[in-house]
DOFI-666153 format. One record per atom (N, C-alpha, C): x, y, z; residue in one letter. Coordinates in pm, whole numbers, plus 50000, padded with zeros to 5 digits. Example, Ala and Ser with C-alpha at 12.3 -4.5 7.8 and 13.67 -1.06 7.14 Angstrom:
! residues 2
513194943150780a 512304955050780a 513204967050780a 512854977550708s 513674989450714s 512905000350787s 
This chain:
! residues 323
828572491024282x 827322483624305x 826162490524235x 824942481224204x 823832490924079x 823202497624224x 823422494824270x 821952499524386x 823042518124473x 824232516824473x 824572527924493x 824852537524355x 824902526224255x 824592540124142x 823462543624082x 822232532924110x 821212540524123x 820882550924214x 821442552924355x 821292560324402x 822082573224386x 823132572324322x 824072587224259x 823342589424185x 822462582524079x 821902588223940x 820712594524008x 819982592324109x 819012599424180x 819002610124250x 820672609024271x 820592622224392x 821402631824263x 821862632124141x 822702639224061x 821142644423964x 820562641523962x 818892647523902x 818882659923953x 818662660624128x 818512671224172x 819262679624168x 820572682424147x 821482689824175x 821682703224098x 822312707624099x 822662719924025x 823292717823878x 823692721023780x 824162710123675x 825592718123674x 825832728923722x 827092734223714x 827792723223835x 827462721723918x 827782716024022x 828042697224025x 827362694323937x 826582678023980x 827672669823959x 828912670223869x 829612663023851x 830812663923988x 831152672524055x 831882673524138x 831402667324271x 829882670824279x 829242668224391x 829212654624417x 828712647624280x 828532628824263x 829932624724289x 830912627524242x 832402619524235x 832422623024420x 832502633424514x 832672631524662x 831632626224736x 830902621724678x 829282614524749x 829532599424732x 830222597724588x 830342585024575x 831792581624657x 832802588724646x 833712582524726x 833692580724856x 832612586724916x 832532589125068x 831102573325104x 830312573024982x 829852561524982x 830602549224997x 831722545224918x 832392535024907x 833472530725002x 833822545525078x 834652541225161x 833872535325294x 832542539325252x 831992537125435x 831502517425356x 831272518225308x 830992503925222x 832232491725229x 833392498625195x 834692489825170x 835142486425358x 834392500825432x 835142498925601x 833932486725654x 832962484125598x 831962477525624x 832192464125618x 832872460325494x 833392448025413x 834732440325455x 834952452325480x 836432445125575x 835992442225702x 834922452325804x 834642446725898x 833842432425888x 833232433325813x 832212418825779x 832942407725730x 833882407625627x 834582398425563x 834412393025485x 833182399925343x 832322400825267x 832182409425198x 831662407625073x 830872418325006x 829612418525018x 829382434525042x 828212436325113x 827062434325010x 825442426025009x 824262426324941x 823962440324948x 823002441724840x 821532452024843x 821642455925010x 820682444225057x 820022443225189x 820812450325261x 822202449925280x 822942453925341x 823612466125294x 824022474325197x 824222481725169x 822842496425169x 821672491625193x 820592496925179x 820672506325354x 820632501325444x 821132513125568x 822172521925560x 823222521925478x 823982527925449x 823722537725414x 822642535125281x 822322545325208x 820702555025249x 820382545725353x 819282552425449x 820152561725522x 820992562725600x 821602570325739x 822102580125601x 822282578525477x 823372592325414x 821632600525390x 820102595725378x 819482599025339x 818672601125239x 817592605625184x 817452608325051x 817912613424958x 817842607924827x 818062620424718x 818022633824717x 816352634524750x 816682650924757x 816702654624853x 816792648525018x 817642656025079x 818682657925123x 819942645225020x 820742651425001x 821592662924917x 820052662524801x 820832674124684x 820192685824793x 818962684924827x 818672699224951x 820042706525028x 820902699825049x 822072702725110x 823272715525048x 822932714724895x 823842717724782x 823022729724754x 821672731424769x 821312741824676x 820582756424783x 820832764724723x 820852778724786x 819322778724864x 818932788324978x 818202784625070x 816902796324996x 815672789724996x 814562800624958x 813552802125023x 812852813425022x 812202811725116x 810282810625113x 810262810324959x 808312807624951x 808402795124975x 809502784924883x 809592771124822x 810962767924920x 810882759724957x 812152758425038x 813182746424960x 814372741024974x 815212736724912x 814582722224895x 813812715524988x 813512703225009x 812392699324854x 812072708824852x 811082705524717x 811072716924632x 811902722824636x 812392737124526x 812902728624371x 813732718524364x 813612705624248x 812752706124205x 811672697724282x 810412691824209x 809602702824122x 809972710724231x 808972723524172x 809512732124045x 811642736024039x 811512734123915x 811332728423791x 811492710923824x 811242704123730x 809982705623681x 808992708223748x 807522710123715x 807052719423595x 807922731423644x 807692750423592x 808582744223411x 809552735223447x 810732738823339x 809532725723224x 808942718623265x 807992706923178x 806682714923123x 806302726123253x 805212731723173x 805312743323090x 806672747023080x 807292762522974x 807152755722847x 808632743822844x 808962735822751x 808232730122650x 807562718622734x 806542711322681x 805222714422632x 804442727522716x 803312730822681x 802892749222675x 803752757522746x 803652772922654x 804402778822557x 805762770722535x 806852773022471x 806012770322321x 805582758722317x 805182748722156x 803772758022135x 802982761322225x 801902769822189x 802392784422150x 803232792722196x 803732803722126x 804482798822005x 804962790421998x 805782787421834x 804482785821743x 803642779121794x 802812773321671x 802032787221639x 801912800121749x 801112809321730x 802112817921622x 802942815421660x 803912823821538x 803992820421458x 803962805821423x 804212798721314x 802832802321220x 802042802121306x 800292806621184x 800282818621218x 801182829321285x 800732843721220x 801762843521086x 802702837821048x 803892843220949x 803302838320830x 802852828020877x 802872815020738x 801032813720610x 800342821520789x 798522820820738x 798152834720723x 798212838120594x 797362852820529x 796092854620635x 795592846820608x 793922844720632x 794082848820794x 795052841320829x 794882844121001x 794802855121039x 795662861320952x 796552876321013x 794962887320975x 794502883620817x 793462892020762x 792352892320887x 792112878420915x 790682873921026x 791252887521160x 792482887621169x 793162891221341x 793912906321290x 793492916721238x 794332934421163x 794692937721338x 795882945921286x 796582950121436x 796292945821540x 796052956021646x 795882947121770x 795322934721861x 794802932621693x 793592919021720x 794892908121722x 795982910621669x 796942898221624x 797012895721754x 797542904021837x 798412900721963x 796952896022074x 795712901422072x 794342900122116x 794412885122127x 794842882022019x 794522866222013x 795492852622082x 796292861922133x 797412855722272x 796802855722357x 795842858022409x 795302861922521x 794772849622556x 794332837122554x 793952822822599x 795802821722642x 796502821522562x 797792818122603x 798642822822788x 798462837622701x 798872851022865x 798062841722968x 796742836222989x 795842835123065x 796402822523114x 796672815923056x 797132802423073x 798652797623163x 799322808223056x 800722812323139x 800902819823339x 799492828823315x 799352829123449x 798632822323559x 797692813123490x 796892801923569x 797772788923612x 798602788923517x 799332776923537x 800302777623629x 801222791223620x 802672793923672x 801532795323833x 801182802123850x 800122810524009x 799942798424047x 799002788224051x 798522776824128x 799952766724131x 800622763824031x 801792758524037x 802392762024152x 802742771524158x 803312779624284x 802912777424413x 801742785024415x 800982783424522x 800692770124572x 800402764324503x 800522744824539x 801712742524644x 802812746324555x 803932741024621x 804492748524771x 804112760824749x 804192766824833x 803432765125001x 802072760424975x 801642755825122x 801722738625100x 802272731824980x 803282720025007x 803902720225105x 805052728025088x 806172732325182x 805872731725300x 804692741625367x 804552745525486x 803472730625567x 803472721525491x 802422709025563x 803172698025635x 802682690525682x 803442677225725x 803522665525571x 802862672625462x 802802665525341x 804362664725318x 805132677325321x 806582677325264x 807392666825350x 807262666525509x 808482658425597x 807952646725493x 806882634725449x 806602627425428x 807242622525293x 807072634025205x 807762632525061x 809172630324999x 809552640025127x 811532640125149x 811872626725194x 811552621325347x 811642615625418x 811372594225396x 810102595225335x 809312583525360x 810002578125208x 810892569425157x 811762563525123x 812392548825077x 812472545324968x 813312534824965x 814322529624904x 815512526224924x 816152527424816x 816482519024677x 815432500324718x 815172498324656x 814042502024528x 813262511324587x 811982518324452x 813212525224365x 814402530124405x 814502538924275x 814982535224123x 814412544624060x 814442536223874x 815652538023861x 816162522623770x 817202522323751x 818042533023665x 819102531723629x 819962544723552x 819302545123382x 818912555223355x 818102552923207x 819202554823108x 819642549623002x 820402544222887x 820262553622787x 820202562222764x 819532575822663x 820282568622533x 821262561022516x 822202559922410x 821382544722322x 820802537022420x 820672523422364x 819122528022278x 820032517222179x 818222520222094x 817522504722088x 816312510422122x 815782494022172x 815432489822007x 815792473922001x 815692469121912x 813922464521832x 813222463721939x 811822462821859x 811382477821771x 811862490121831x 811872501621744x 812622499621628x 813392495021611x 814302495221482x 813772484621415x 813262471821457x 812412462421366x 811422470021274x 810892477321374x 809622483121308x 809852491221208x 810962501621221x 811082510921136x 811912498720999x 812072488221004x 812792482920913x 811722477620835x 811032471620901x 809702465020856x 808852475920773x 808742486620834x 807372495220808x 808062506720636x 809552507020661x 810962511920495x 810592499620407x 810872488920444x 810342481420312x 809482475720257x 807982475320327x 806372479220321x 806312488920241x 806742498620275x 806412512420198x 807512509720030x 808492507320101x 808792507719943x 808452499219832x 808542488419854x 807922476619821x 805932479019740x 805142485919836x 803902488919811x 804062497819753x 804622510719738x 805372522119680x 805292516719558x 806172506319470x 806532505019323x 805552494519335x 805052484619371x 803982475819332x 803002487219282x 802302499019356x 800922503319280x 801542511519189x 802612512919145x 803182522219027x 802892536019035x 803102536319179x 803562549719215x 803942565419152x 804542559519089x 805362571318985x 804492576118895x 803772569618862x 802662579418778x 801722587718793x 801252600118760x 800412607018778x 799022609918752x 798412596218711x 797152597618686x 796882584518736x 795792581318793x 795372571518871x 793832567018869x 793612557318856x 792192551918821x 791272543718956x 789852547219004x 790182546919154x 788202540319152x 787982531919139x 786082531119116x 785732541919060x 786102544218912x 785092551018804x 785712562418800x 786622570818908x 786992582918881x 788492582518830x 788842592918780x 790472597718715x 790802606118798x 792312603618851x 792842614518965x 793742618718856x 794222631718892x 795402636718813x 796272644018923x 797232635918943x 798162647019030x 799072653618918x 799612665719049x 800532673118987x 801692671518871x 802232676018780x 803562674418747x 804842670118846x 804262677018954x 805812678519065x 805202659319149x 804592651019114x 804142642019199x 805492630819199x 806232625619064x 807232618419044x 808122624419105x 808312638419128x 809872640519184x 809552636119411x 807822635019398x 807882633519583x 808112614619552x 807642604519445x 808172598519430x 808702587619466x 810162595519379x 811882597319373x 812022599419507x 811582607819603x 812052613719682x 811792607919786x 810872598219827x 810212590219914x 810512577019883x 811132572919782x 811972559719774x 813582562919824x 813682574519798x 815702574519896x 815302578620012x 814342583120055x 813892581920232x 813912568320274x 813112558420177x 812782547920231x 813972537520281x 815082538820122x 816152534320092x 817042537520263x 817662554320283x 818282556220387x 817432549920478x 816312549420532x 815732542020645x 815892531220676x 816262518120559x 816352507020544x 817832508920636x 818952513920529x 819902514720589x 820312519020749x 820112527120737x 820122529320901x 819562518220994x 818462513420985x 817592506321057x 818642492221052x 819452487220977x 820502479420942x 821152480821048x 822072496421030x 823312502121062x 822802499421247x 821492503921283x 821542505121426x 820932487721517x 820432475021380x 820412462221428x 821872459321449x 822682459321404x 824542459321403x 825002463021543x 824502476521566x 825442479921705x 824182494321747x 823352488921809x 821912490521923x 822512501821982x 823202514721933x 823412523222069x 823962534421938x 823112546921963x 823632558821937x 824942559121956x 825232563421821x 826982570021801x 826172583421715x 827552593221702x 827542603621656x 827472602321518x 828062595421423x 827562593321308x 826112583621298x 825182574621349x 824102571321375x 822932584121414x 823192590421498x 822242601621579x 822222614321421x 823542616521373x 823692626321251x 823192622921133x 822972605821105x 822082601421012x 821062606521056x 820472604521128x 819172603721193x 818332617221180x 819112625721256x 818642640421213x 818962644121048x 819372637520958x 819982643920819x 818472642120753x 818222623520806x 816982616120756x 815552625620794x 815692627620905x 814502635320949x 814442648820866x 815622651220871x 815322667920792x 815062667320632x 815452655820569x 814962657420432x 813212652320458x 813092642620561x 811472636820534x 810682651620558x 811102656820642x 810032665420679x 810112676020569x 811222682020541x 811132691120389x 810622682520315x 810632673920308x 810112667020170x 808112670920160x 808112663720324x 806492662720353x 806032678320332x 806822689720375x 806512700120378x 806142707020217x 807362704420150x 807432705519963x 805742701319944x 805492688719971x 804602681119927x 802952690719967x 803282694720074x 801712698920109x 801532712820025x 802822723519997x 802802733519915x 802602734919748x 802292722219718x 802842720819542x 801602716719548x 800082724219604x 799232719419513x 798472708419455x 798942697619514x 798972679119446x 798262674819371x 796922676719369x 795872676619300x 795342685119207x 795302673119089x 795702686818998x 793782690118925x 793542676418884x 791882675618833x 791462661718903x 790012662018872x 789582647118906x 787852648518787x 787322636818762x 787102632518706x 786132625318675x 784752620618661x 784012606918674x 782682608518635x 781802599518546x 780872602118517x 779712605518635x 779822601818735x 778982605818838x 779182620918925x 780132628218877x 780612640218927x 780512652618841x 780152659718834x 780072671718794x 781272681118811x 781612688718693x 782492698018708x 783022704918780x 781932710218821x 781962722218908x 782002713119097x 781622701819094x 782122693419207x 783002686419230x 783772684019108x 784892682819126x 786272695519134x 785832704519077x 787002717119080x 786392719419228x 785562717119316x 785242721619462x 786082710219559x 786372699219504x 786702690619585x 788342695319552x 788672695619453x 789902695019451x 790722712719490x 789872715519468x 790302732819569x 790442722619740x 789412721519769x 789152724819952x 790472714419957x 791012702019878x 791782688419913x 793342701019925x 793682707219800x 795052717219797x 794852728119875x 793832732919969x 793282743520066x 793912739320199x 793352726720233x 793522714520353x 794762710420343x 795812708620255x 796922709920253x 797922718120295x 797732730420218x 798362738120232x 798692747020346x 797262743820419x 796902748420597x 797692740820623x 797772725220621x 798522715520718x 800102720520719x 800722725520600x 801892725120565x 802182734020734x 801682744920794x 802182749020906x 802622740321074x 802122728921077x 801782718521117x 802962708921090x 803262705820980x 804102699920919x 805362707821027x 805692722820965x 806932728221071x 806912730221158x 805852728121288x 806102725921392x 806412714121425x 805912701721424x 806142688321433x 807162685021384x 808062685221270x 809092685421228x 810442693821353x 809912709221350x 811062716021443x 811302706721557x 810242703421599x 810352694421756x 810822683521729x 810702672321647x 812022661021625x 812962667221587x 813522676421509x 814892678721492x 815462683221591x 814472693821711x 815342694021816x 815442679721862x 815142670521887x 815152660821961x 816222654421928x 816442654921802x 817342650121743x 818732656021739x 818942667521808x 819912673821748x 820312674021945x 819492671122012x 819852672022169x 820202653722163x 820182644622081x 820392631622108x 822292634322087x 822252637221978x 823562643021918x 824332648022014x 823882655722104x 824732669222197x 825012656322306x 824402651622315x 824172640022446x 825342630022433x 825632626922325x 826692615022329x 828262621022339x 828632611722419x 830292618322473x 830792613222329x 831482623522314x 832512619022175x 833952607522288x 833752602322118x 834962590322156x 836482591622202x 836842592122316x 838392594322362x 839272586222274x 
């Protein structure tokens, strides 16, 4: 029934992950048998409506995963979950990506490191440290006289088993995303060779751009992005659901765009510019600060990039290979 496997998929969240698969398979069989003794007594298959006390008297989610997990004593088991889910969203999501990006501009930015000599480098963690302990302390402490209120009986307790969200699909790829990305591959390519792209000098209201030598090979290189995108975006209108060769395109695609984008911000791009209303010396200023502003971004570029490829590379880990 969806309504008791929405409720396994709710109570298997909380659980332990070494544990969760053993725990769900005797929760669910002990569900079904009290369900099937129900059905025979009734002479029916049981509705929602009716299956819904069932799953009231076994309790909540988390207090039935509360049952499974070791006893503590600031945070107690009843909301010790929530509270790691909380700690593990604010490492992940928001001190984890701020120490990468701090590493990422001490390795990558001269200037940073020159602005920040010895102990000033690490000096300059210090919004971070501060943050890491403001956040983790009240986090805590929150939850902690949580625990001890009549707020917690209410949170465990007060319940329904129709509210809970249904089982989420991590595999299906919704099809208006893939329109778009199909739509938006052959826009680009299409507009790509209409303005004649490939060339390196460009005529723009009165001024002359000159890009780089290296500008035809980004291109080349941004028409077989576009090309694989098309394809794929094909491959996943066909059959709407991550497979392992789909998810491995996917990350292959991502990892050349983003080297590519990355190549692109390092090579300088701009090479002169040009125009009777501009002056020399204002244009060699514009076209410094334009390959300056670049070349900063390029750090930017590898963080944003690292974080879809993980994403991409945990979509991958995620799909059961085919029996």
């Amino acid at each position: 029934m969806a309504l008791v496997d929405r409720y396994l998929h709710a109570v298997k969240f909380w659980l332990p992950r070494h544990q969760k698969d053993d725990i769900i398979a005797e929760l669910s069989e002990d569900l079904r048998s009290q369900i099937e003794d129900q059905e025979a007594e009734l002479g029916h298959k049981l509705t929602d409506a009716e299956v819904e006390p069932i799953l009231k008297r076994c309790g909540s989610p988390m207090a039935v995963a509360e049952r499974y997990l070791p006893q503590r004593s600031l945070i107690g088991p009843a909301l010790f979950p929530i509270y790691s889910v909380v700690i593990r969203s604010l490492i992940f999501y928001f001190l984890l990506p701020w120490l990468l990006l701090w590493m990422g501009i001490t390795i990558f930015s001269p200037d940073f490191r020159a602005d920040h000599p010895g102990a000033a480098l690490f000096a300059s963690l210090e919004p971070w440290w501060l943050a890491c302990t403001y956040s983790l302390f009240f986090n805590t402490l929150a939850f902690a006289v949580l625990d001890r209120t009549q707020a917690r009986s209410r949170l465990v307790n007060d319940w329904n088993p129709r509210a809970l969200p249904a089982e989420l699909d991590h595999n299906r790829i919704p099809r208006g995303g893939t329109i778009f990305e199909l739509t938006f591959s052959v826009a680009t390519l299409v507009l790509w060779v209409q303005l004649g792209a490939f060339r390196s000098v460009f005529h723009f209201f009165g001024l002359t751009i000159t890009l780089s030598s290296r500008w035809p090979y980004f291109f080349w290189g941004l028409t077989v992005l576009s090309l694989a995108g098309i394809a794929l975006a094909c491959m996943n209108l066909s059959n709407p659901r991550w497979t392992r060769l789909s998810a491995s395109l996917r990350l292959g695609i991502d990892c050349y765009s983003w080297g590519l984008v990355y190549w692109l911000c390092r090579a300088n791009l701009l090479q002169s510019l040009s125009g009777s209303d501009v002056s020399s010396a204002e244009a060699a200023a514009f076209v410094n600060s334009i390959n300056f502003w670049m070349r900063t971004s390029a750090i930017w570029v590898l963080v944003i990039g690292a974080i879809v490829l993980a994403f991409d590379v945990r979509r991958i880990l995620r799909i059961a290979p085919v029996a």
